[in-house]
C-alpha positions in Angstrom: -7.9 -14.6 -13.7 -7.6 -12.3 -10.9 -9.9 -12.6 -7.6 -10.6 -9.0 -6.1 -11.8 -8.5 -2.9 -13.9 -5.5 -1.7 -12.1 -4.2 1.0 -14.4 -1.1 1.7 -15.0 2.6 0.3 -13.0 5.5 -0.8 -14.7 7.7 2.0 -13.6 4.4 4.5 -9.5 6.2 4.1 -8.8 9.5 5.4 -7.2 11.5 2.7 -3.0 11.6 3.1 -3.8 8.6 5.4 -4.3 4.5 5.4 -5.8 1.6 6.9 -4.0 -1.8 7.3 -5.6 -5.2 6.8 -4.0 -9.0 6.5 -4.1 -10.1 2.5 -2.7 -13.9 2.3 -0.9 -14.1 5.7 1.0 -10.9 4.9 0.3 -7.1 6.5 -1.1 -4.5 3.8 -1.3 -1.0 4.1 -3.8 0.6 1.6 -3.1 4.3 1.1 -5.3 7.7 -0.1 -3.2 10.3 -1.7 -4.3 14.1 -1.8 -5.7 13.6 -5.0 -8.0 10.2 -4.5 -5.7 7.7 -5.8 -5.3 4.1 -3.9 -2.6 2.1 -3.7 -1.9 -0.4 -1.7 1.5 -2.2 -0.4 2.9 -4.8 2.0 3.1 -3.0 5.4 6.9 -3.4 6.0 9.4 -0.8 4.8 12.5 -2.9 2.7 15.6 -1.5 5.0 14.4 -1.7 8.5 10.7 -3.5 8.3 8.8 -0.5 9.7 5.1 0.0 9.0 5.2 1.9 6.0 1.0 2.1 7.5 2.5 4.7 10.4 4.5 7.0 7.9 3.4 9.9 6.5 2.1 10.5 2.9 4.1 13.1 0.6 2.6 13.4 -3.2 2.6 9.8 -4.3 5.5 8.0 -1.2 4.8 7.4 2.1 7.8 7.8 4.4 8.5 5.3 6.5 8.1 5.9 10.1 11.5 4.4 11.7 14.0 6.3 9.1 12.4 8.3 6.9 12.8 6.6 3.8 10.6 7.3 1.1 8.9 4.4 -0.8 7.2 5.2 -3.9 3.4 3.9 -3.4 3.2 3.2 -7.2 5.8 1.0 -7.5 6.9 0.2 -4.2 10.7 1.3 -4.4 13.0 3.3 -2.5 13.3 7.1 -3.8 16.7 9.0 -3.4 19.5 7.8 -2.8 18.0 5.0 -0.7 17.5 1.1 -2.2 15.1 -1.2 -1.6 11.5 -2.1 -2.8 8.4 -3.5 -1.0 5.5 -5.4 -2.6 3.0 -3.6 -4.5 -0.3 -4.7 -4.4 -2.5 -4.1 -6.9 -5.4 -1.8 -6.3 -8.9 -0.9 -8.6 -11.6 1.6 -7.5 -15.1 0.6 -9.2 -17.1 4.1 -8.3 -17.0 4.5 -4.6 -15.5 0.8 -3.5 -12.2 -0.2 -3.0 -10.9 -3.9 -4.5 -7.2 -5.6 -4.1 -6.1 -8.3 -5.5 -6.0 -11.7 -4.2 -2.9 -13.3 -4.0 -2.7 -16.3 -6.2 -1.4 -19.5 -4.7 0.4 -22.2 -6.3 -1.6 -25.4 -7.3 -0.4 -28.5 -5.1 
């Protein structure tokens, strides 16, 4: 079972833009593409640890702000002829609010 958390609403993200937050100890950048879809991914770009939160958003990729590599927001992996992939995390909208997923942590 996955615990969502309500991390604000659709309107809260400027369209083409993001907002960051901390999700289990790690940076996440959640992002608004041109036509209303969320997605959400660990702030740090694979090749040089960037904040993929500062880059620009193109289509569905965000490009990240120290080199200009594009990272799919879907699926969190380098497009072209770059390599590389950064945690997706996964996103619902339920009307106008905005969930992510918990991170699950290990029983001791």
């Amino acid at each position: 079972m996955t615990d969502w958390i309500d991390i604000g609403t659709l309107a809260d993200l400027p369209l083409r833009g993001s907002r960051t937050l901390t999700l289990g100890g790690e940076p996440v950048a959640v992002f608004r593409t041109h036509d209303d879809q969320v997605f959400a991914l660990v702030d740090r770009c694979p090749h040089k640890g960037g904040p993929l939160s500062a880059g620009i958003v193109h289509g569905h990729a965000v490009a990240c702000p120290l080199h200009n590599m594009r990272i799919s927001l879907a699926t969190g992996a380098a497009l072209g002829e770059d390599a590389g992939c950064t945690p997706v995390v996964p996103v619902r909208v339920e009307g106008e609010r905005i969930l992510l997923a918990m991170p699950v942590r290990a029983a001791a």
